[in-house]
N, CA and C atoms as a LAMMPS dump frame, in Angstrom:
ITEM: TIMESTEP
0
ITEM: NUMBER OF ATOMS
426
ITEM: BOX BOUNDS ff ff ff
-5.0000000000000000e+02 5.0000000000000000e+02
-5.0000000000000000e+02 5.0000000000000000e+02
-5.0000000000000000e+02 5.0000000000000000e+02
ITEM: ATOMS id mol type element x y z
1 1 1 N -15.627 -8.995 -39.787
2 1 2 C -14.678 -9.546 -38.829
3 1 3 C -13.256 -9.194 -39.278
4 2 1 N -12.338 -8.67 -38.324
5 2 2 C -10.949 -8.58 -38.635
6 2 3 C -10.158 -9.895 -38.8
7 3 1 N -9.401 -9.267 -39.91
8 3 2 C -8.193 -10.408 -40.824
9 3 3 C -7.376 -10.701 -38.511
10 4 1 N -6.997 -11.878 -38.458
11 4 2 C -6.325 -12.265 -37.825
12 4 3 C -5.062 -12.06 -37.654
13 5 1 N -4.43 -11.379 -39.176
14 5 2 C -3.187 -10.784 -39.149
15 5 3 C -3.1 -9.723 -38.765
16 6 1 N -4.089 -8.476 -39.035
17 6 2 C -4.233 -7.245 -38.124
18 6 3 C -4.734 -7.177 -36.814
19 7 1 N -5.471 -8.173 -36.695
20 7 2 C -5.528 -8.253 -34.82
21 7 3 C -4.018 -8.39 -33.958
22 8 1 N -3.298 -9.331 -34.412
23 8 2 C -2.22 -9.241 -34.086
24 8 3 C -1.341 -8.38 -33.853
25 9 1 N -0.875 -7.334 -35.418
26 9 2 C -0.596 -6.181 -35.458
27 9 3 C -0.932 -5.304 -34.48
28 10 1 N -1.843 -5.01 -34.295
29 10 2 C -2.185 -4.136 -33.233
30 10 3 C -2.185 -4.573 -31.896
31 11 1 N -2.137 -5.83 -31.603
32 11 2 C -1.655 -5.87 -30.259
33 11 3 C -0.542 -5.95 -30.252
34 12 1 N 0.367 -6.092 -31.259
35 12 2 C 1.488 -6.064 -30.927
36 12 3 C 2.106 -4.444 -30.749
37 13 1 N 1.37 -3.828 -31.489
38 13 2 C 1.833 -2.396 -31.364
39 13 3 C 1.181 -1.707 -30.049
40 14 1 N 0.098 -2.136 -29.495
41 14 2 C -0.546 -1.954 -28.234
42 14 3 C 0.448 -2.629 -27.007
43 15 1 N 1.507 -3.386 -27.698
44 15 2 C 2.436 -3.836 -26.234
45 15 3 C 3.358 -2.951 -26.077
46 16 1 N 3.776 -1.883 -27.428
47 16 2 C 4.961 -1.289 -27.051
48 16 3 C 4.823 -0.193 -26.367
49 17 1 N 3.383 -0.4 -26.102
50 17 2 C 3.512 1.028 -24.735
51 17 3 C 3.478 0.347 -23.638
52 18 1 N 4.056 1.227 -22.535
53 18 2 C 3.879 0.398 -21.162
54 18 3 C 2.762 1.278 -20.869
55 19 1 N 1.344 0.842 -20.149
56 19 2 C 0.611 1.55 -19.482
57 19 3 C 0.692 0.897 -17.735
58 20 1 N 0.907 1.636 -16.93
59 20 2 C 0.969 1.566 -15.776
60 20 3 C 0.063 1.991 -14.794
61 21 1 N -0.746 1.291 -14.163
62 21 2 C -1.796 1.936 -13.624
63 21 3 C -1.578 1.797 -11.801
64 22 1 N -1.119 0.793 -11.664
65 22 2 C -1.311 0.675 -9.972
66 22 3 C 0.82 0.311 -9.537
67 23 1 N 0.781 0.864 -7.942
68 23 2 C 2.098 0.73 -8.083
69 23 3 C 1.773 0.486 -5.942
70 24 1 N 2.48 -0.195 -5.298
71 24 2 C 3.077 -0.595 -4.136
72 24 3 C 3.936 0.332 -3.205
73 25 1 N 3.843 0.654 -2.539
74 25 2 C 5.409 1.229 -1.949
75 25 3 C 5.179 0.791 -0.361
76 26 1 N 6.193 0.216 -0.085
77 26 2 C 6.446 -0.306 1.052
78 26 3 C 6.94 0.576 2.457
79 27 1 N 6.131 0.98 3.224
80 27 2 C 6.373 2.803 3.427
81 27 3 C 7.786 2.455 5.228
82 28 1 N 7.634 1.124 5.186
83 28 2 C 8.882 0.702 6.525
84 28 3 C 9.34 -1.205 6.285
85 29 1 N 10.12 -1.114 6.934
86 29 2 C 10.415 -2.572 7.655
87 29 3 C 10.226 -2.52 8.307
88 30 1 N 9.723 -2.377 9.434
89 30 2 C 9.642 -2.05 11.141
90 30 3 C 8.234 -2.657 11.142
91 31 1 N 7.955 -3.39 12.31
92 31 2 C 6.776 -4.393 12.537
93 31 3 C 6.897 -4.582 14.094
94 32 1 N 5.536 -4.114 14.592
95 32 2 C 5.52 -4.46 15.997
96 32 3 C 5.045 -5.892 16.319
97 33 1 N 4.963 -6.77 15.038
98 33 2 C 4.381 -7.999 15.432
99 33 3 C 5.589 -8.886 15.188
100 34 1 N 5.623 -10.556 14.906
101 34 2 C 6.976 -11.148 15.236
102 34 3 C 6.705 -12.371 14.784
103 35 1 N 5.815 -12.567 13.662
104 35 2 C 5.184 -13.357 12.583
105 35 3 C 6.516 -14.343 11.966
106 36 1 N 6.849 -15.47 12.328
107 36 2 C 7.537 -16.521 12.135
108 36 3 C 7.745 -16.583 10.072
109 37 1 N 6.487 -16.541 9.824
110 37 2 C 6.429 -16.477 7.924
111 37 3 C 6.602 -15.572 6.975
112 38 1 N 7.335 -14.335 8.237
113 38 2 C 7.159 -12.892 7.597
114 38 3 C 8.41 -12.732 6.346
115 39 1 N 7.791 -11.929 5.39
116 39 2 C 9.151 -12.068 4.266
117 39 3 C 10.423 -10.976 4.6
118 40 1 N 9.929 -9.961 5.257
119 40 2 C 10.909 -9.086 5.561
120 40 3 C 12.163 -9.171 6.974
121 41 1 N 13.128 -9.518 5.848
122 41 2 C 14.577 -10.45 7.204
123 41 3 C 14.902 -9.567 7.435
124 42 1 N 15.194 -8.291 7.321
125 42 2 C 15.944 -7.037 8.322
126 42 3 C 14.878 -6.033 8.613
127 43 1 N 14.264 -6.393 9.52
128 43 2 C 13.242 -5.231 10.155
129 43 3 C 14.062 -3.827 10.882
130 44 1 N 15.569 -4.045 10.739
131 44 2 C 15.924 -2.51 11.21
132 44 3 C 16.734 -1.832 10
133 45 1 N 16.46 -2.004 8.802
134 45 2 C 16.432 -1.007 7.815
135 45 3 C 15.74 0.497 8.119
136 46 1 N 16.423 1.06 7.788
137 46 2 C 15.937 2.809 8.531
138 46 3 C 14.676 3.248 7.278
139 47 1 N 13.441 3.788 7.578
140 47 2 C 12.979 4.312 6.893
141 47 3 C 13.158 5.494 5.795
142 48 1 N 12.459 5.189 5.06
143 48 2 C 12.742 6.659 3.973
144 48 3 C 12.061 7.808 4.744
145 49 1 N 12.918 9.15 4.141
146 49 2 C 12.029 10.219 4.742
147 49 3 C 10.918 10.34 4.482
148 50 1 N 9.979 11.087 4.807
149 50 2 C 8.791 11.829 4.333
150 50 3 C 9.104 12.39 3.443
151 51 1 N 9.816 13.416 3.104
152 51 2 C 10.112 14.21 1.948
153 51 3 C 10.492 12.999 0.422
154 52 1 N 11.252 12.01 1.251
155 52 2 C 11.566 11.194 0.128
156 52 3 C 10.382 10.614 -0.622
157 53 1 N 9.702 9.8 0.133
158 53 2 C 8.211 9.159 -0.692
159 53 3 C 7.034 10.507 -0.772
160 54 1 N 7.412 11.826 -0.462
161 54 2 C 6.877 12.505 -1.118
162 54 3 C 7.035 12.956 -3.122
163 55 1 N 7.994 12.534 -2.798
164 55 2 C 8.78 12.769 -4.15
165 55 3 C 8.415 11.538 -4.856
166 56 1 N 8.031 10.552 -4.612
167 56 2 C 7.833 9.09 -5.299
168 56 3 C 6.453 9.122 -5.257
169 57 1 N 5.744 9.99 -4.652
170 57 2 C 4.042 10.213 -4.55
171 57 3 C 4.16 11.014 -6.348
172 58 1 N 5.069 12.018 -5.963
173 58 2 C 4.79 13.2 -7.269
174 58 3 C 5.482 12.265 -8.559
175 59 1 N 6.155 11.807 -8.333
176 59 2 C 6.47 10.743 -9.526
177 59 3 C 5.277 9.46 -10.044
178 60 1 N 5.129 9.483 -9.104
179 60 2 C 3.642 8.003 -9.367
180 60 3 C 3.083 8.81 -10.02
181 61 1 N 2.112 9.852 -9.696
182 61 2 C 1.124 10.56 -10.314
183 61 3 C 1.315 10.983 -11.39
184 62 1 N 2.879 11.592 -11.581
185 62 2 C 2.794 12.113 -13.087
186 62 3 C 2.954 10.845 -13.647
187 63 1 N 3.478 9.783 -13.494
188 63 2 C 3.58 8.419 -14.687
189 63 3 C 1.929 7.804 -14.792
190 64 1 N 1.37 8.52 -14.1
191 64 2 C -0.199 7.903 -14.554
192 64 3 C -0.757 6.835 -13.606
193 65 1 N 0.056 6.447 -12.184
194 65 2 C -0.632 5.616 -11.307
195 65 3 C -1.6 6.174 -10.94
196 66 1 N -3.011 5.205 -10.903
197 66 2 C -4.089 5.571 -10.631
198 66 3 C -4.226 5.065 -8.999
199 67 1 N -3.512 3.61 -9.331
200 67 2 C -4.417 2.936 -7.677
201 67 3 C -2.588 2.637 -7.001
202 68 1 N -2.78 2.735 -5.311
203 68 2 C -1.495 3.003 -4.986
204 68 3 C -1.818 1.709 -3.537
205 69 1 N -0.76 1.703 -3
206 69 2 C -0.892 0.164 -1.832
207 69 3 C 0.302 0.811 -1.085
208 70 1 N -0.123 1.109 0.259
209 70 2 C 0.81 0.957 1.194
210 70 3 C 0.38 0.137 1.784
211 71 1 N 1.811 -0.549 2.155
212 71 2 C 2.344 -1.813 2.231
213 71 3 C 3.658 -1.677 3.767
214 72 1 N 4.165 -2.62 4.287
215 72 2 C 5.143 -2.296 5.636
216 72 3 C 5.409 -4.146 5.132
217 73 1 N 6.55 -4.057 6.205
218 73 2 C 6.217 -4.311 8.059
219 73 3 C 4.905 -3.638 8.532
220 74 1 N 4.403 -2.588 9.043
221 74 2 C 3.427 -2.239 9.642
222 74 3 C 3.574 -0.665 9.671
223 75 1 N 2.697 -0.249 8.244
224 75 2 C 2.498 1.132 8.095
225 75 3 C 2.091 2.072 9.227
226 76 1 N 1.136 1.194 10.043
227 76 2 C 0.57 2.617 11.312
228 76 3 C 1.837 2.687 12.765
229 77 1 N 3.166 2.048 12.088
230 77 2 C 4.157 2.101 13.153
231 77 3 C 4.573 3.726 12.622
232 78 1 N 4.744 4.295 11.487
233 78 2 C 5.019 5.287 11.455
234 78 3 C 4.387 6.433 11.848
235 79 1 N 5.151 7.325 12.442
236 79 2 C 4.641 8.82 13.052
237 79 3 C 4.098 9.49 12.004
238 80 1 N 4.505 10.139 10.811
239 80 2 C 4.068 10.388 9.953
240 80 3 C 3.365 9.877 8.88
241 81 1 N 2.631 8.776 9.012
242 81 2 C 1.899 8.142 8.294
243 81 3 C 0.878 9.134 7.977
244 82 1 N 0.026 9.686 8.077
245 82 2 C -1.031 10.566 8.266
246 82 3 C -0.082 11.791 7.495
247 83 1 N 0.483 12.273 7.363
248 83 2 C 1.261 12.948 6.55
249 83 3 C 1.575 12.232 5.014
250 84 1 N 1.807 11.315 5.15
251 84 2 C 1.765 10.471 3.98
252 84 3 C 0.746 10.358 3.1
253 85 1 N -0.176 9.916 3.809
254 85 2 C -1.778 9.534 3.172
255 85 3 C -2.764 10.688 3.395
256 86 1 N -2.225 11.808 3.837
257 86 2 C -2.702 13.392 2.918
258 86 3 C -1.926 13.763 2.155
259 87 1 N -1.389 13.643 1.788
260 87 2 C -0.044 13.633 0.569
261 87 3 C -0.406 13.234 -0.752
262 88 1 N -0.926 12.124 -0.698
263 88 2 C -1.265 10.962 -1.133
264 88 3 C -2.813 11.636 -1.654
265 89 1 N -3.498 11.43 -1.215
266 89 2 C -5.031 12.351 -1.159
267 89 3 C -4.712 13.443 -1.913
268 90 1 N -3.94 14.713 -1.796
269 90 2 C -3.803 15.376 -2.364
270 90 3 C -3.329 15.709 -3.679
271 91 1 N -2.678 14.525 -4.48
272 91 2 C -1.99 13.813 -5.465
273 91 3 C -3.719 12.975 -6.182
274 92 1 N -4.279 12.943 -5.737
275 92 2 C -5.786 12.947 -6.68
276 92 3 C -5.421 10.854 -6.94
277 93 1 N -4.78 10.309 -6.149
278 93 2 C -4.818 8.705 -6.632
279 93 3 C -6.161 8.255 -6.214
280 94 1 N -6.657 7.596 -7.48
281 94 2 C -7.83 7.173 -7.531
282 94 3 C -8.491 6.133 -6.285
283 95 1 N -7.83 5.289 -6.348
284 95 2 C -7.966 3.572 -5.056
285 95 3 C -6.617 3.752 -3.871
286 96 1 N -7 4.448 -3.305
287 96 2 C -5.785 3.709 -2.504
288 96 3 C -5.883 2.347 -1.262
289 97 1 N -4.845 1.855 -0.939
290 97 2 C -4.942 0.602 -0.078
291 97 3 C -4.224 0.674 0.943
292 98 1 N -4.141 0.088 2.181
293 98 2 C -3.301 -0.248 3.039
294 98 3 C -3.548 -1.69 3.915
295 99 1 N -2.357 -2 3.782
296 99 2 C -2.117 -3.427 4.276
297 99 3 C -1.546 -3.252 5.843
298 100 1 N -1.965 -4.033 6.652
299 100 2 C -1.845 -3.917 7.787
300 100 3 C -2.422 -4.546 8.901
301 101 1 N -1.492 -5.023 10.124
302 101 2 C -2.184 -6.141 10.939
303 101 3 C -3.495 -5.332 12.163
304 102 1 N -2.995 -4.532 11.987
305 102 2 C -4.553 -3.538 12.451
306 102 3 C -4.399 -3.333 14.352
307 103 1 N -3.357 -3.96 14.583
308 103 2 C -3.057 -3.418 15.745
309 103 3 C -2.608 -2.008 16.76
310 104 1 N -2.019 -1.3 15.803
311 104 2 C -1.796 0.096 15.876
312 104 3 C -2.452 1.299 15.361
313 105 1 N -3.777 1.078 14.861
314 105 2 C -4.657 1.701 14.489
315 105 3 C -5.301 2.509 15.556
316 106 1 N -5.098 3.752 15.126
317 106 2 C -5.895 4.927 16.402
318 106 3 C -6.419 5.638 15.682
319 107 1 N -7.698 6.226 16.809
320 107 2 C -9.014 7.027 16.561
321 107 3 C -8.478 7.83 15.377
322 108 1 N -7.658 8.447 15.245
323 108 2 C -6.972 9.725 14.518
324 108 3 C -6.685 8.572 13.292
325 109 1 N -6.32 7.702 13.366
326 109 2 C -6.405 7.18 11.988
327 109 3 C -7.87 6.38 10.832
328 110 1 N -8.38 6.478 12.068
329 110 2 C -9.799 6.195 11.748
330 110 3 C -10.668 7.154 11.229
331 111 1 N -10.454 7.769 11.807
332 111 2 C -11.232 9.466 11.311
333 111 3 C -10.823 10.227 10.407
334 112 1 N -9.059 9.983 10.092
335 112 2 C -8.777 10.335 8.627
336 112 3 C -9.331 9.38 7.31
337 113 1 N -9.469 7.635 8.28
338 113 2 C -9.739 7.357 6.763
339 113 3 C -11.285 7.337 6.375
340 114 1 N -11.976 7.675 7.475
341 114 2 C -13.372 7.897 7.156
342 114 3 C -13.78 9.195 6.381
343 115 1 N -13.174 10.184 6.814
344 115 2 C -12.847 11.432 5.919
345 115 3 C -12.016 11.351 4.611
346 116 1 N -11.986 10.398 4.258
347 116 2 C -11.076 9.926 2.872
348 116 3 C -11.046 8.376 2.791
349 117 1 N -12.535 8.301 2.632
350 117 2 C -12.776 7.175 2.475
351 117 3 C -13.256 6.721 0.459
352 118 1 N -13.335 7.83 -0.552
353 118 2 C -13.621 7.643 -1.243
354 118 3 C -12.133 6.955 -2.03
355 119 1 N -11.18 7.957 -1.486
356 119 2 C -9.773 7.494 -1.482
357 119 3 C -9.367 6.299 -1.149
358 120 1 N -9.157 5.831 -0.116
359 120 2 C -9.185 4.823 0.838
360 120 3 C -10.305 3.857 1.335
361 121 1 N -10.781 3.072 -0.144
362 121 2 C -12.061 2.078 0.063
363 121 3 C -11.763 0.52 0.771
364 122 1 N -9.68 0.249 0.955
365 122 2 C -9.999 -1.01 1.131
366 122 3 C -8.602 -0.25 2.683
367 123 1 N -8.651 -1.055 3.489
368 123 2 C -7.822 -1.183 4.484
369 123 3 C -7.983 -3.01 4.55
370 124 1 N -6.802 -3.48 4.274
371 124 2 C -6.906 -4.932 4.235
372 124 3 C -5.919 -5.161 5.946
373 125 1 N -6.823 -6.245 6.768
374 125 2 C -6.33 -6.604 7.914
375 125 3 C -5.557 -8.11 7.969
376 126 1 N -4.788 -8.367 8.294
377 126 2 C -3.97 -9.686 8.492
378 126 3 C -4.641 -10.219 9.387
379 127 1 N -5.627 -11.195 9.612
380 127 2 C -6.135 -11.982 10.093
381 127 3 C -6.557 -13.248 10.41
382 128 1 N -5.389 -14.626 11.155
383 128 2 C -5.293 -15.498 10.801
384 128 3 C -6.08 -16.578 11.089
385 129 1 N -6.764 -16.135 12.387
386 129 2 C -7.85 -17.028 12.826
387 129 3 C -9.109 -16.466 13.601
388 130 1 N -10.244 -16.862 13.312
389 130 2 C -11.225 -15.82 14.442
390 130 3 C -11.443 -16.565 15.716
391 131 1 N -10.168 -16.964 15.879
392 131 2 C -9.947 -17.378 17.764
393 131 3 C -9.236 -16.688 17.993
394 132 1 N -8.739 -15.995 18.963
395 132 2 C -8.143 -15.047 19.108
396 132 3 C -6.736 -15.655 19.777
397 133 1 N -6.302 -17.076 20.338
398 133 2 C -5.207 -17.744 21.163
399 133 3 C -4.476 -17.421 19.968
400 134 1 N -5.285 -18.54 18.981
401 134 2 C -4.754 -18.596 17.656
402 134 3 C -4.434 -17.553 16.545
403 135 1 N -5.042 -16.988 16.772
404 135 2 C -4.245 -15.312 15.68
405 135 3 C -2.885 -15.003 16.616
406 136 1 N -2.746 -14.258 17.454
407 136 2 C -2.489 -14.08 18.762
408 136 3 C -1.232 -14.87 18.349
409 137 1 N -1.063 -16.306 17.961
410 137 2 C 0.295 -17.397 18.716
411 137 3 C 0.825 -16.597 17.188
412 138 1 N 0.004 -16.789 15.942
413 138 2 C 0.863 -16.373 14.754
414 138 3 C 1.707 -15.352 14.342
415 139 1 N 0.827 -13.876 15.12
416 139 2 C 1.483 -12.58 15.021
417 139 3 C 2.299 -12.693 16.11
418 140 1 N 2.6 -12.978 17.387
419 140 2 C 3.331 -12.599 18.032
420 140 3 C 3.258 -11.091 18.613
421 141 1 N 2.476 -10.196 18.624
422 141 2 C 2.132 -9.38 19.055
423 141 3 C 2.281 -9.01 20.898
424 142 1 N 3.457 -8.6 21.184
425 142 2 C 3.878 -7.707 22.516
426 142 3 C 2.352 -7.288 22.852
């Protein structure tokens, strides 16, 4: 059994690395829904380019992110989303995620993520009630 003083030691020397494995990026503010509890107060912040979070794709990867989360207001509001998340795919990230109230979801996004589904194992849906008045009154959804 190890002395208790070298267990220590070594975790303490095991803290001075940062290992970084999973990282977020929030790919808009823009939300076609109108969610009263929502955290994001300026939904007309202008998006980043494509080229820009392309560049934060090639940066994740070389720092060693494995698992990645797009995140919004509401990621499938963007035109180039699908540009993104072959981008993304092509950058070899192990888990990827997307958060999203699942309202703007089209065939073409379905069929990319079924075709990159080893990539893309979780699509998480905002779903507040399985009555539909009641989901419905929360999102505010036009």
């Amino acid at each position: 059994m190890a002395e208790p003083g070298k267990i220590r030691k070594k975790l303490l020397e095991l803290g001075e690395k940062n290992y970084y494995s999973c990282a977020s990026i929030e790919l808009t503010s823009r939300c076609n829904a109108k969610c009263d509890f929502c955290y994001i107060v300026d939904k007309n912040v202008r998006d980043l380019p494509t080229e820009k979070i392309h560049e934060i794709l090639d940066k994740l990867a070389e720092a060693g992110i494995i698992s990645l989360t797009f995140t919004g207001g509401e990621p499938f509001i963007r035109e180039d989303l699908l540009d993104i998340l072959s981008y993304a795919v092509e950058k070899k990230f192990w888990k990827m995620s997307i958060f999203t109230n699942g309202t703007l979801i089209e065939d073409r996004h379905i069929q990319f993520l079924r075709e990159n589904v080893s990539f893309f194992p979780i699509v998480q849906i905002s779903l507040f009630s399985h009555i539909p008045r009641i989901n419905d009154g929360y999102m505010k959804v036009p």
